[in-house]
N, C-alpha and C positions, 0 to 999 in steps of 0.2 A: 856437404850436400846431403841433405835427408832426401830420401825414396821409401814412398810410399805405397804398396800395391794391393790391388784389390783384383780379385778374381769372380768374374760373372758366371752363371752355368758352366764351371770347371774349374779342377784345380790346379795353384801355381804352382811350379814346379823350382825347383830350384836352378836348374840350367836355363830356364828361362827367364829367373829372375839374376842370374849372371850374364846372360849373352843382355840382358835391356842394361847393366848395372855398364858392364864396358862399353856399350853404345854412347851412354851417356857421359859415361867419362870423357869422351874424346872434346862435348859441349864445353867442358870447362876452359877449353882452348880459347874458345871463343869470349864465353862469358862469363868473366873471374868472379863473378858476384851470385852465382848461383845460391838459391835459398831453401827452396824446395821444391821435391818432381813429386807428381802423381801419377800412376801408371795406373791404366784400367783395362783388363786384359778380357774380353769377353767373347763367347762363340756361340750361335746363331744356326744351328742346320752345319751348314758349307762353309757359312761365312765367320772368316776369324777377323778380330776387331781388336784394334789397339787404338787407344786412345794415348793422349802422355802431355800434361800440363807441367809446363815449368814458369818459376817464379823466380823473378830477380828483385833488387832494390829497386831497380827502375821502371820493370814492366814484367808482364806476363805473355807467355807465347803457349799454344795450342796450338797441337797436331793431330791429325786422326787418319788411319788408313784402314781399309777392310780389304782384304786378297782369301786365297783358299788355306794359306799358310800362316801362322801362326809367328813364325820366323820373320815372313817377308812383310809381313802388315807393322811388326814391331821398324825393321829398319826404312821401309817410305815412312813413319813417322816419324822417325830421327832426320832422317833426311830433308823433311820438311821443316823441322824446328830447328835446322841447323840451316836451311835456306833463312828462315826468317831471320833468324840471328846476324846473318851475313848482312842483309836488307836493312838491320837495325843498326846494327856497326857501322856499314857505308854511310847512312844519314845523320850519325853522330859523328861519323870521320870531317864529312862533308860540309859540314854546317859551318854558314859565313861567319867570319868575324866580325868583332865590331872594329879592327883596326882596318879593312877593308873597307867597311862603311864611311870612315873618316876620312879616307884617300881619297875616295868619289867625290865628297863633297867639298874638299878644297881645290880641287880642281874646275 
């Protein structure tokens, strides 16, 4: 998994780009296909912004949080991207067969 990061009005810091690196390790749980992350760390006044794009074979997921923390905006954005993951997992878990389909209909 390649990570990418980019820093808006401030610099990235090295423990920042270790606390987002093991964030995102835990993703791989989920999504053995990971490709590439883009992390965009930006700050605003007050406001800290993490953005974090991840790519799979399959699909792409986008998450984004803004708080006062720098910390806390990076993990609601894992947290979101790992809800959606979950959301994408269940509907590829979930998805009918066609040997289901075949029982319906001779019946």
């Amino acid at each position: 998994m390649k990570v990418h990061y980019t820093g808006r009005h401030m610099e990235l810091t090295e423990p920042l780009k270790t606390f987002t690196k093991e964030r995102l390790d835990k993703m791989a749980t989920y999504l053995d296909d990971i490709i590439d992350v883009h992390v965009i760390l930006s700050v605003e006044k007050h406001r800290h912004e993490a953005e974090i794009t991840l790519k799979t074979r399959a699909s792409a997921f986008v998450a984004s949080a803004t708080t006062d923390d720098m910390y806390g905006s990076i993990t609601q954005a894992v947290d979101k991207l790992e809800a959606q993951a979950h959301k994408h997992q269940g509907k590829k878990n979930t998805r009918p067969h066609d040997s289901a389909k075949v029982g319906a209909v001779e019946e």
